[in-house]
N, C-alpha and C positions, 0 to 999 in steps of 0.2 A: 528765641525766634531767629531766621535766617536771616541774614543782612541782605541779601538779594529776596528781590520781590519780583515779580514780576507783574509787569505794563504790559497795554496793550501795542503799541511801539515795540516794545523789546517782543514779542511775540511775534508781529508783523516782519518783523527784521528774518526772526530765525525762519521763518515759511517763508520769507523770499530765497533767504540764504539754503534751505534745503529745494525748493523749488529749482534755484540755480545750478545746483551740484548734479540734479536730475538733469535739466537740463544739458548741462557741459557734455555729461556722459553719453547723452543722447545723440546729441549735436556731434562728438568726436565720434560715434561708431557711425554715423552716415557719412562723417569725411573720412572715414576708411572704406567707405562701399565699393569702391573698385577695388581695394583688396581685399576685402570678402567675395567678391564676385569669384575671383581670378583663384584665391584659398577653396571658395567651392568646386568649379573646375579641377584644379587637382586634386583635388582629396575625393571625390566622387568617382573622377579619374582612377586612380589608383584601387578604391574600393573595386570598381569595373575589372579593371586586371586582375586583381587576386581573387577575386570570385572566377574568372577565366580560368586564371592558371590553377586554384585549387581542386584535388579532385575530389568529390562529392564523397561524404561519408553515411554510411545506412545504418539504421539499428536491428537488430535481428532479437527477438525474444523467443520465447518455450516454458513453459510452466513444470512440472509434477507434482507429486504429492508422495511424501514420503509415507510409508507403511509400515505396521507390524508385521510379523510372523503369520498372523491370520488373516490378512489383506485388509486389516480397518487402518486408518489413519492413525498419527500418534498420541493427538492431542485428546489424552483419553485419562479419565481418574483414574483408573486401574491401574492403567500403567504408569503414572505416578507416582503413585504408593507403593507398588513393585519396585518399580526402579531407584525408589528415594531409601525402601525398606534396605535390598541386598546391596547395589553398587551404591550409592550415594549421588548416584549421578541427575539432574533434572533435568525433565521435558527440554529445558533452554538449551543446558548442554549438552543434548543425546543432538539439537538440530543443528548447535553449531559446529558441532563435531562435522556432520553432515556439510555443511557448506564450505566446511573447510578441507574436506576430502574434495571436494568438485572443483575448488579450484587450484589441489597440487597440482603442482608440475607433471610427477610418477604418469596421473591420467592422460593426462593433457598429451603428452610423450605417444601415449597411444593414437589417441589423435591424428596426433602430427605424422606418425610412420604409415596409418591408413591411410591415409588422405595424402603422402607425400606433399607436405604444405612445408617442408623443408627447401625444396627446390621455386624458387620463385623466377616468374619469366618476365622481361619487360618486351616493351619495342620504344629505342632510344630516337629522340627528336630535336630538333636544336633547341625549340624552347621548352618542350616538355615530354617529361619519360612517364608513357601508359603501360601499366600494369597489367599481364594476363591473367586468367582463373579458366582453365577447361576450354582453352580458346587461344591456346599456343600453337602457332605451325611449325615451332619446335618443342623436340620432346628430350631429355636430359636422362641418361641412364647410364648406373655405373657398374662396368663392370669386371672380371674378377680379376687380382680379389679382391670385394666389396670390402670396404672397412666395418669388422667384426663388432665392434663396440661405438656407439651413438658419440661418443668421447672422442674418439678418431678418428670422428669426421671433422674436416677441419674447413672452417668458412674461405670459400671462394670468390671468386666473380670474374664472370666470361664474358666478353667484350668480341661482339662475331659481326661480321661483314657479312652479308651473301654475297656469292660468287654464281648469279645465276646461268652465265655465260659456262660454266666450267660445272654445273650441278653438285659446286660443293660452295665451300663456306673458309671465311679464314677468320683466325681469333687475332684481333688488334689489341688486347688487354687482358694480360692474364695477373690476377691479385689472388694470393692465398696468404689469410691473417693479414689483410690489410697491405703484406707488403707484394711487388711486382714480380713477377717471375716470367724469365725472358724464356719464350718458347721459340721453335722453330718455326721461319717466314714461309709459311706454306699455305696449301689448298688443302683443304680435309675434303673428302668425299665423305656423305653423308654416310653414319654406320661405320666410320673406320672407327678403331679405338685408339685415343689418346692418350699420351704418358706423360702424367706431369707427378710433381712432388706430391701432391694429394693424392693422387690415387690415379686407375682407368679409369676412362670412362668415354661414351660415345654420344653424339649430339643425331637427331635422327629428325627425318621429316614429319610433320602430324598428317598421317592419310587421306583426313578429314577436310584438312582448313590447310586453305593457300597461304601462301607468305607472298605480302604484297607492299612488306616495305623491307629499305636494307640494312638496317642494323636493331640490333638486338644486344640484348642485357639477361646474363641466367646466374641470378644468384643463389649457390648452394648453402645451406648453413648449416651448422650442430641442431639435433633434433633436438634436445634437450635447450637449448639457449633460442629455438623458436618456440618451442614448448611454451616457455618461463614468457616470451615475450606475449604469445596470445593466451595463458593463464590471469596475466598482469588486467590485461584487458577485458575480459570476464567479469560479468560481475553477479553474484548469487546471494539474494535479497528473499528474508523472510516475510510472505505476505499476513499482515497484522491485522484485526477489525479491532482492536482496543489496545490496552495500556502493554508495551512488552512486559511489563514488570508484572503482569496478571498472567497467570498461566490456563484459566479457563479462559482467555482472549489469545489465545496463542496458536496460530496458525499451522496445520502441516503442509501446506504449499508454498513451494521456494519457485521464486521464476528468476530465470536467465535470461540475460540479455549481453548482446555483442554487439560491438561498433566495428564497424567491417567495409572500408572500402568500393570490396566486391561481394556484394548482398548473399551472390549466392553461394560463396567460403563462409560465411557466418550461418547460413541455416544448415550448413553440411556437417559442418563444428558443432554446431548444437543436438544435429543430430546424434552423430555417432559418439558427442560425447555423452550424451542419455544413457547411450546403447552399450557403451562402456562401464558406465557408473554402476549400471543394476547388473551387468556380468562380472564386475567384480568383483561384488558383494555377494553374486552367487557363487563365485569362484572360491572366495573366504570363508564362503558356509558349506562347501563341498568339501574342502581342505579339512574341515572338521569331524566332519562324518568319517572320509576315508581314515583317518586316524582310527576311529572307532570301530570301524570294518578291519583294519590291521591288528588292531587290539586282540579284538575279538576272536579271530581266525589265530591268531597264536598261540591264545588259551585254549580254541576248540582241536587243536592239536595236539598239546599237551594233554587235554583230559581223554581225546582218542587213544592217545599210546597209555595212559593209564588203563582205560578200560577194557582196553588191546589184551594188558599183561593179566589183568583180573579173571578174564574170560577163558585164556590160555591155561593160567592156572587152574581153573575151575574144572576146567577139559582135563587138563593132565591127570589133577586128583580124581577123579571118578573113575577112567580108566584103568589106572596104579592101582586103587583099594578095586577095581570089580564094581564100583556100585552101579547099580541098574535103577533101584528107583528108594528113596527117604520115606522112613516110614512117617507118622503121623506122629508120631510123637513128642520130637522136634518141634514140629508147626505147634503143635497146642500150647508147649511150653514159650512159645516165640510169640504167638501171640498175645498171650499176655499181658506182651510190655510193646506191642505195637506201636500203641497209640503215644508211647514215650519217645520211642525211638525215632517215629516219623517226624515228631515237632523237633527232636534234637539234630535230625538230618536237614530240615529247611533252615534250623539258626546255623549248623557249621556252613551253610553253604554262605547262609546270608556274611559268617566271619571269614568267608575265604573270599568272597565279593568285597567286602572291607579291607581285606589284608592286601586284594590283587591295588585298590585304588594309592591305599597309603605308601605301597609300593613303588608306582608308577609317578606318584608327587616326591618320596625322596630321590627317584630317581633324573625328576626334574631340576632339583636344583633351582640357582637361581633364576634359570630362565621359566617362562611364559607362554607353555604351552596347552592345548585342548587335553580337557578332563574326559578320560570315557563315561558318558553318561546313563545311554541304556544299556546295561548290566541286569538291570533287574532287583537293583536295591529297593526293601520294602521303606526304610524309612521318609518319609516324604519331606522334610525341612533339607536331610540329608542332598536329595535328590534336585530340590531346587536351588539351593546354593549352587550344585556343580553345574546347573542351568543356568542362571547367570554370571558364575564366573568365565564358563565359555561365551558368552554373548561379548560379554566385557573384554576377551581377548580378542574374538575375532574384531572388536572396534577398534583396540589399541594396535591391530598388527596392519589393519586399512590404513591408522593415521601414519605409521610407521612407514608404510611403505613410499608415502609423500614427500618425507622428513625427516629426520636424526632422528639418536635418543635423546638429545640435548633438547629437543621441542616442548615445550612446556605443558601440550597437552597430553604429550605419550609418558613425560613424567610423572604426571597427575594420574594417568591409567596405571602404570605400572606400582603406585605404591598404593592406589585401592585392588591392585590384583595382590598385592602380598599381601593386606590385609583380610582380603575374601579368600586369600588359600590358608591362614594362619587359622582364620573361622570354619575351614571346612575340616582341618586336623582338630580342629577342638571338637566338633560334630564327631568327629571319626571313632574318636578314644570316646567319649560320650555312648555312644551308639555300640562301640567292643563293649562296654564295662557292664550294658544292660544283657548284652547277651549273654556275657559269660557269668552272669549271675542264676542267667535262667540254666544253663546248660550244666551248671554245677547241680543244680536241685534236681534237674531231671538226670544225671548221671546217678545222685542217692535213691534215686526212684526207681533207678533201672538196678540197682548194683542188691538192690533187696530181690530180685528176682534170679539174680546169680547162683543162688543156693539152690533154687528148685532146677537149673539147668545141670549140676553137679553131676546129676545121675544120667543125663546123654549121654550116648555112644560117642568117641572120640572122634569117629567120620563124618558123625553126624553136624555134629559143635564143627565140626573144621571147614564144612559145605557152607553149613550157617552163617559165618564168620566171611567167606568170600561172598554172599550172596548179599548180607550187608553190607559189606564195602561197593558193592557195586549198586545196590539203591543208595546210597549215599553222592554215589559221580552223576548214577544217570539223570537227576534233576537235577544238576549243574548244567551236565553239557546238553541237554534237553531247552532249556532255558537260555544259554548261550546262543543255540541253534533261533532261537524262535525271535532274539533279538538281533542277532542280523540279519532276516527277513525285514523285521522293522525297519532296521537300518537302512536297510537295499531300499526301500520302498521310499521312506525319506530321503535318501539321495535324489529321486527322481521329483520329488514331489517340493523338491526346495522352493518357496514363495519368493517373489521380488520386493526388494525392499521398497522401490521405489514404483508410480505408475505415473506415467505421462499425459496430463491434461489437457497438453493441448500441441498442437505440431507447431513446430518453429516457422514463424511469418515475419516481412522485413515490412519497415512502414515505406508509403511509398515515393514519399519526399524527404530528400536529406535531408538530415538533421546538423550536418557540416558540409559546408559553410553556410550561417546563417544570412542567405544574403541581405533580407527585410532589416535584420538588425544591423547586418555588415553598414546598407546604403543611411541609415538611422544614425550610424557611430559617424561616418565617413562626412554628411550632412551638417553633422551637430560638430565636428571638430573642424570643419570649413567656415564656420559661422563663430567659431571661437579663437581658432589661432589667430587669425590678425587681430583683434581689441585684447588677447590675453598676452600677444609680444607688446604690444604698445601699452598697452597698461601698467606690464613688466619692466616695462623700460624705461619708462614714467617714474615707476617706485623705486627702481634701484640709482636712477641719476643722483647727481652733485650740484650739475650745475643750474641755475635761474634762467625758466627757459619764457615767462609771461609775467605778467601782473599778478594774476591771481597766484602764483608761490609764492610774491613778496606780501601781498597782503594778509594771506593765512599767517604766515612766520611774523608781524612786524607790526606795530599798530601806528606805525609812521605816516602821514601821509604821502599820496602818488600823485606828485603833479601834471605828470606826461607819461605816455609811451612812446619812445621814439622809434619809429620801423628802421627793420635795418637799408644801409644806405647803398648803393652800385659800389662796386670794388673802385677804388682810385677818388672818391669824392670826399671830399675836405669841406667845402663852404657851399651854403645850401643858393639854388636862382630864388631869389625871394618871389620875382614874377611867376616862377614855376608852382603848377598845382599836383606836383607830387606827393606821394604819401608823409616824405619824410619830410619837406617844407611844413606840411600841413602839419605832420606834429610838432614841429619847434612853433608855430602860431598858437598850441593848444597851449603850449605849455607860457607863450607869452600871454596868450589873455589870463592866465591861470594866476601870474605873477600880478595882474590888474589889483588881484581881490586881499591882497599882502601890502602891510607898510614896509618902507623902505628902498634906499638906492645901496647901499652895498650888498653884493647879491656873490659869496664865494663860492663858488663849482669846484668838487673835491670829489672821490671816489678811496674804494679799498686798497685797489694795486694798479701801477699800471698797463695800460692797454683798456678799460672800460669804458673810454673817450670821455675821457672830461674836459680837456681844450676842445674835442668836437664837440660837443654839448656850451661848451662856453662861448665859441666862437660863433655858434649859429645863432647861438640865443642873444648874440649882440647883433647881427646883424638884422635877427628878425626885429625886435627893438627900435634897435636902429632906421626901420621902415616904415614907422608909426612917426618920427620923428623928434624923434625922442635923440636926446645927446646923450652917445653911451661911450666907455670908456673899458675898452679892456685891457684888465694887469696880466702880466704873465707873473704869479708869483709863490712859480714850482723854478725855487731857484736851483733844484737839482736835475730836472730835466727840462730844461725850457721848448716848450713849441711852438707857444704862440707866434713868434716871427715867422718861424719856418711854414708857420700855416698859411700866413697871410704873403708870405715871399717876400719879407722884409729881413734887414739886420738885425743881429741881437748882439752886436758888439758895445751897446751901451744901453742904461733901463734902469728898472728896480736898485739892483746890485751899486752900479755907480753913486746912486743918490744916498744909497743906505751906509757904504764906506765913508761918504763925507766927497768925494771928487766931482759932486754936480750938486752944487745948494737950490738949485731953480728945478723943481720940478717939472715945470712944464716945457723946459728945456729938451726933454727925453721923449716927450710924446709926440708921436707921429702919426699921420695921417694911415686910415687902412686901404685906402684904394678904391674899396668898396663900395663905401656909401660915402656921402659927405658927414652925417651924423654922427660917422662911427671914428675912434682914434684908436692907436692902439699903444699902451708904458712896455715895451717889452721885458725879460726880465733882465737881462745882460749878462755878464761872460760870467760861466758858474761860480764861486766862491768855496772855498775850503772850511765856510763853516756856513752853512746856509740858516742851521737851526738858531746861532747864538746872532745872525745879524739881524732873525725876524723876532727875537725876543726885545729887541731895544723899542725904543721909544720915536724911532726915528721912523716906525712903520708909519703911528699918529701920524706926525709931522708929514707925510708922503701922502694921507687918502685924506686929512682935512681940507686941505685947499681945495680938494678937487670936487669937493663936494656940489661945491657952490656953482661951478663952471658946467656938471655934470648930472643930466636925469635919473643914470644909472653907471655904479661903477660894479663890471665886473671881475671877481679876481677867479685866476685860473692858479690852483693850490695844489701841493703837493700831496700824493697818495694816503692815507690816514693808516695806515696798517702796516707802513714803510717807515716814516718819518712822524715826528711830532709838532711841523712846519705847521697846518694848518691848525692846530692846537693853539700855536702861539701864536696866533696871527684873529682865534678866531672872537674876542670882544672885538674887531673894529668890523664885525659883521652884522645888518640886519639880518640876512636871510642867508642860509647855506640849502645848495641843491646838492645830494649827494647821489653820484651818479653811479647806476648797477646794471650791466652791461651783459645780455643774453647770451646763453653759451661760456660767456668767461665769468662772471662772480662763483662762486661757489655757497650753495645753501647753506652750508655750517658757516658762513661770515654772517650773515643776517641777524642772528643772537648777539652778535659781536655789536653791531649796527646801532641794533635797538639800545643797548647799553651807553651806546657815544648820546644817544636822545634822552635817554631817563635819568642820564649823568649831566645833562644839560651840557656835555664839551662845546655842543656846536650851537649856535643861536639859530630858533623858527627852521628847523633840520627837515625838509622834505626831500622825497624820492625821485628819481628821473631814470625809469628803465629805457636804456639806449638798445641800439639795433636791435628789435624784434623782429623775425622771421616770422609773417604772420602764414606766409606761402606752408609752410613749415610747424605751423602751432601747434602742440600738444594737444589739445582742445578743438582743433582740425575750423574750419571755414568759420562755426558761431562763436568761438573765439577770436577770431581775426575782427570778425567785422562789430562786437558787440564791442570788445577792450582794445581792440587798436585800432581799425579802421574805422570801427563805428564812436568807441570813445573820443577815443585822441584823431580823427581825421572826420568823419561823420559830425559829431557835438561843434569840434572846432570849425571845421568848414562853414557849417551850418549858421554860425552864432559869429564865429572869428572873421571868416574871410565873407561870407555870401551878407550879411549883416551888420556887422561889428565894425571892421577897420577899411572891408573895400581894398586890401590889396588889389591893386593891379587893375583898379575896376572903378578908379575914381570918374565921377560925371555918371556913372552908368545907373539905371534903379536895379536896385536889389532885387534878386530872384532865390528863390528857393530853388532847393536842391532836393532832386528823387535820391533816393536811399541805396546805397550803394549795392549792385550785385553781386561783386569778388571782393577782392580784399588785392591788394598791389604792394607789394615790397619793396 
């Protein structure tokens, strides 16, 4: 079981004691209220200004929907199993691929050269520079020669005056790459052209819109490096109704949205970059066809001049031999093997369609180019392969155009394009090896018919022979012909990849600066700084600045607080009803409730006033009239004379060497009171510790015992010397004095040790000078633990009650409860 139990007592105590701590805390943040007031003032202050001076930021958004080939949306099983079948690729990454094209640079760039959002305008103010958008009465054009490449354009900024008296302008600041370039102190006339290290260029009036102030700001930049900056700021978000990780919960609508100063640059941005997006994608599926139009037109040329020479020839020979017209007998034997020959001319064709493509891939190499697709090949796996391998390039050559090869998505493209072209050569030789099996069987089928042709006329067999050759081209290039019509017709008819949902709209209250939140933060840190510095300041101190530090640290008793005293004050008017009189009365009634007459005042170091503290506490004694006796017996720094304005050329010292055997030889009057004497301590000694270990101190405080209500001794510093150690059995009672502002917290531990060690005899506390003006704990400190404790309690009980300072014959009145607190 626990050795602590708990009482109703001990209960009561801890709900006063947490009661109190609410309290204090309570009590010091309304003795801060003037500086919360004055912290709200600026700090809402301040919010007020930068709301002022910030300039409002807009959101612009726009939706689409991204699309198939055949204008359905993407999020479609088909096309999953397509797409998961041939590339590898899924619905997630065909969209992200997609949001990652819209927000490259490459686009972006396009953007920026339409829109000239490269050239930005101000109008320059002492406190603030306003940004133009379509509403500059200057206009910025450069010209020749323009710089050819987006790279060589180099960032500027023009710095102009108007000169309206003189209808021109003069530039005060010219920066290109940040550094200065001193141009000539002149007037420009509007439309002259300029020559600096960047480049021409002419600064012109807007027709439109006056210029109604006089200076101006026109900063030019890399369209590429403004690109990058309003790309950054773009943000393109796939719209979700369920888990991403679910692909029937997978959205094809991507919306956009832009933060934009000037609302109406961000709905212009979103526009044309729409408008860019789907013409680039139609531009990349154009690129594709025309390839396959080029294809095509090379081979229908080459099989023209074949079928050129077969025709030629055919004319020649008929001519040369006479012949006028074939008899039949030919045809009868020809046909035959028609029906052989005709299936063996659609497979060579089909193997010269094979040979043209396998061709056309060794001739690729390693690069990543468009497969010709409509050819007219029967095999249909064949044919879909070379359909999504070209889908998959035209994606990888969009991402490419954004971004390096080094890009981790066009690498992931390029090694499933080598993969799907490795599978379209395995398809190839697959798809030879069937034909040329059929074409073997139907050549033994035709070669049995050979024999009956034996007996044809030699002109005959020799017409035969060119007239096969040439139904063998004319369903090639017949079939060539009829797929680039297709082709042609596909060019025109290319779909958009993408469709626009909804038109780009700005919301119609900023979204920066938040001012509701701004005045919310600005409120709430007004209401916080002053209790979080003082609080602050509280935690990280050293020094004992109330009561309540020594009482948390110490379990010693506090027999006073003493308020701190007026600068220059030594000895308290015992008639006086000042605060710091009233606490040396507190702490003599306090002394009522204690046996004993020797009473030694001692502290840590000095300067905590302990001769103050000892000297007042005799005098107040002394007023009660009571016979009191103060020793000075800090025989290494004596004060007690010097307080009272007496000699300390003879005292303690004398008596203790043996050159004064009468004690009370040494004692003298203090001035003060009649009640009060004072033993000074006398001229320092060279061994103060070994004369207060003799036996001779006895012999010095017995006599006086008897003569004397109260002796008190004023001791040297405890954490200096070990004088009051040795001195301290001829002690009833020791006050150990701790002095606000000067003790330091870490001695306290120290303190309580001299008490548990029992060094010091009935060891209690006397916190000197408190600032109550000043407290930690603000006004309900002053007046509960100083004024109210130690001046309130004692007044109340000591002076209005008790002893009658100053008020003898008079009746007793109660005392109204103090409204301030006095230092």
């Amino acid at each position: 079981m626990s050795d602590i139990q708990y009482t109703p007592e001990k209960g009561k105590k801890q709900q006063e004691e947490e009661s109190l701590d609410i309290r204090m805390i309570l009590e010091s943040i309304w003795g801060l209220r003037f500086w919360i007031i004055l912290s709200l003032i600026i700090c809402v202050g301040f919010v007020y200004a930068y709301n002022w001076y910030q300039t409002p930021v807009y959101e612009s958004s726009a939706s689409i929907m991204l699309v198939n080939d055949d204008g359905r949306g993407m999020a479609t099983t088909s096309d999953i199993a397509l797409m998961s079948e041939f590339s590898g690729m899924s619905l997630r990454q065909k969209i992200s691929n997609e949001l990652y094209i819209l927000k490259t640079t490459a686009l972006m760039q396009r953007v920026v050269t339409q829109l000239e959002l490269n050239i930005i305008y101000y109008e320059e103010d002492r406190v603030k520079t306003t940004e133009f958008y379509k509403n500059s009465p200057l206009l910025f054009k450069w010209e020749n020669p323009i710089p050819i490449a987006p790279e060589d354009i180099k960032p500027m900024e023009l710095h102009l005056k108007m000169q309206p008296e003189l209808n021109g302008y003069s530039i005060t600041g010219f920066l290109v790459q940040g550094r200065e370039v001193i141009l000539e102190d002149t007037v420009y006339a509007f439309g002259d052209v300029v020559s600096t290290p960047a480049g021409l260029f002419s600064i012109n009036k807007n027709p439109t819109i006056a210029s109604a102030h006089s200076k101006y700001l026109i900063r030019v930049l890399n369209p590429r490096t403004r690109a990058k900056q309003l790309a950054e700021s773009l943000t393109a978000t796939q719209v979700s109704e369920g888990p991403r990780s679910a692909l029937v919960n997978a959205s094809d609508i991507v919306l956009l949205s832009m933060q934009d100063e000037r609302p109406q640059r961000s709905l212009d941005i979103l526009s044309s970059l729409i408008k860019n997006y789907i013409a680039d994608n139609r531009d990349f599926k154009a690129a594709s066809i025309d390839k396959s139009i080029i294809f095509i037109n090379g081979r229908l040329n080459e099989i023209e001049r074949d079928l050129g020479m077969i025709e030629s020839d055919y004319r020649s020979y008929r001519a040369t031999q006479g012949i006028v017209q074939e008899t039949s007998q030919s045809e009868l034997v020809l046909t035959s093997d028609a029906r052989y020959r005709e299936e063996l001319t659609e497979l060579e064709v089909q193997v010269s369609l094979l040979n043209m493509v396998k061709d056309y891939l060794a001739k690729q190499g390693a690069k990543h180019d468009m497969i010709p697709a409509n050819l007219g090949l029967k095999d249909v796996g064949l044919t879909s392969g070379i359909e999504q391998y070209n889908t998959l390039v035209v994606e990888r050559n969009r991402l490419l155009a954004g971004s390096s090869l080094n890009n981790p998505r066009v690498v992931n493209a390029n090694l499933q394009l080598d993969d799907m072209r490795n599978g379209i050569n395995v398809s190839i030789e697959n798809v030879e090896k069937t034909y040329d099996l059929r074409i073997k069987a139907l050549n033994n089928q035709i070669s049995q018919g050979k024999r009956e042709i034996s007996n044809i006329p030699t002109q005959q067999l020799e017409l035969a022979r060119m007239a096969r050759q040439q139904e063998i081209i004319e369903p090639l290039y017949r079939l060539l012909q009829q797929k680039k019509e297709e082709t042609m017709i596909s060019l025109y008819a290319l779909p958009d990849n993408a469709r626009q949902m909804e038109e780009p709209y700005t919301t119609t209250a900023p979204i920066k600066p938040n001012k509701r939140n701004n005045y919310l933060i600005g409120i709430l840190l007004g209401l916080i700084i002053p209790p979080g510095v003082f609080f602050s300041r509280q935690a990280l101190r050293r020094k004992v600045d109330g009561k309540r530090d020594v009482e948390s640290r110490t379990k010693i008793p506090v027999f006073a607080t003493i308020p701190k005293a007026p600068t220059g004050t030594s000895l308290i008017d015992i008639k006086s009803k000042d605060s710091v009189t009233e606490g040396f009365r507190m702490l003599r009634s306090n002394l009522q409730f204690v046996q004993g007459k020797v009473i030694h005042v001692t502290s840590s170091i000095p300067g905590e006033g302990k001769t103050f503290v000892a000297s007042n506490l005799s005098i107040a004694l002394a007023a009660t009239g009571k016979k009191v006796l103060l020793v000075g017996m800090d025989l290494r720094k004596p004060k007690v004379a010097e307080v009272f304005g007496k000699s300390n050329r003879t005292g303690v010292v004398n008596f203790l060497i043996g050159k004064e055997t009468d004690v009370r030889e040494l004692i003298i009057s203090s001035g003060v009171d009649d009640n009060l004497d004072l033993l000074p301590a006398g001229p320092i000694p060279p061994n103060p510790s070994e004369l207060l270990s003799t036996a001779k101190v006895g012999e010095l405080l017995e006599p006086l015992k008897d003569s004397y209500d109260y002796i008190i001794a004023d001791t040297a510093p405890c954490f200096q010397a070990a004088d009051t150690f040795n001195i301290g059995r001829y002690s009833d009672i020791v006050l150990y004095v701790i002095r606000s502002k000067v003790t330091d917290l870490r001695m306290i531990p120290e303190i309580q040790g001299f008490h548990d060690a029992e060094k010091l005899k009935n060891m209690s506390l006397v916190i000197n000078a408190v600032d109550f003006s000043k407290s930690p704990y603000g006004y309900g400190y002053g007046r509960g633990y100083g004024y109210g404790y130690g001046y309130g309690y004692g007044y109340g009980y000591g002076y209005g009650y008790g002893y009658g300072d100053g008020n003898d014959g008079k009746k007793p009145r109660r005392r109204h409860k103090a409204t301030h607190t006095t230092a």
